[in-house]
N, C-alpha and C positions, 0 to 999 in steps of 0.2 A: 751414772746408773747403769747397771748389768745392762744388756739386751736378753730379750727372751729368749730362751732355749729350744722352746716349741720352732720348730721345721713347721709352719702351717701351709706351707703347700702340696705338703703328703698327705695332707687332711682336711682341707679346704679347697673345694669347686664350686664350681660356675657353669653352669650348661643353660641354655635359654629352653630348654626341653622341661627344665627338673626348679619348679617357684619361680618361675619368669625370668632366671637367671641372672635370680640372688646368689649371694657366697653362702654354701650349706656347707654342712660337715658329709667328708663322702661316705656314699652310701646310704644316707637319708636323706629325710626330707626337710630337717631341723636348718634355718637359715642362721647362720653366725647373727643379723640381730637379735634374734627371739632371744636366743644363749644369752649377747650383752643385755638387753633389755630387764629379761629375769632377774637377774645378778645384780641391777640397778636399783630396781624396786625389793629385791630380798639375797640380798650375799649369804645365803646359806646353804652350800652346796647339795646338803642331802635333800632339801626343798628342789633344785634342780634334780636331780636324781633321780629322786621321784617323781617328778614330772614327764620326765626323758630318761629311761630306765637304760635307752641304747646309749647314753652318751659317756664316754669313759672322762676321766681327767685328764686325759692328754688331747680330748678333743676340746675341752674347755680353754687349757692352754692355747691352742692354736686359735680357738676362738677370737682368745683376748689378744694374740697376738696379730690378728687378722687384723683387728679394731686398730693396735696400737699404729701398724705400717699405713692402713690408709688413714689417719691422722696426720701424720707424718708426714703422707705425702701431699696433703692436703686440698681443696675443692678442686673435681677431677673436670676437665676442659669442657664439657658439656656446663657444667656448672655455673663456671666463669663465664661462656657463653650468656648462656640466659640471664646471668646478673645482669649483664654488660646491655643487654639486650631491654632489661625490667631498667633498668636506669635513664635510658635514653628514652622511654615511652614515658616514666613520670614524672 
């Protein structure tokens, strides 16, 4: 399978200042979940669009592409902590 084409680190930030420092698209204040979430419950782009009039298709891309790399990279160390953690309590 191709990899995605989207660069979403041109267009994907994280600051603890801007949504508790969720991953948004920069420049707003739209968090990469909302984007996948939307898309989940209704893959129809112009339904996005309109909802998020500022958001282009290449910030969708990076969106999805944000989603695909932490996939990837899968349950991030804090994560694995706490399981490790919820395991040994029950």
């Amino acid at each position: 399978m191709k990899r995605p084409t989207a660069n979403y680190r041109e267009r994907i930030t994280s600051d603890p200042a801007v949504m508790v420092g969720k991953p948004v698209i920069r420049g707003t204040r739209i968090p990469v979940e909302r984007i996948v979430g939307h898309l989940a419950q209704n893959p129809d782009l112009d339904d996005l669009f309109g909802a998020y009039p500022e958001l282009t298709l290449e910030d969708v891309k990076a969106a999805l592409a944000y989603a695909q790399a932490a996939i990837e990279r899968g349950p991030s160390r804090r994560r694995r902590a706490l399981e490790a953690a919820l395991s040994k309590a029950g």
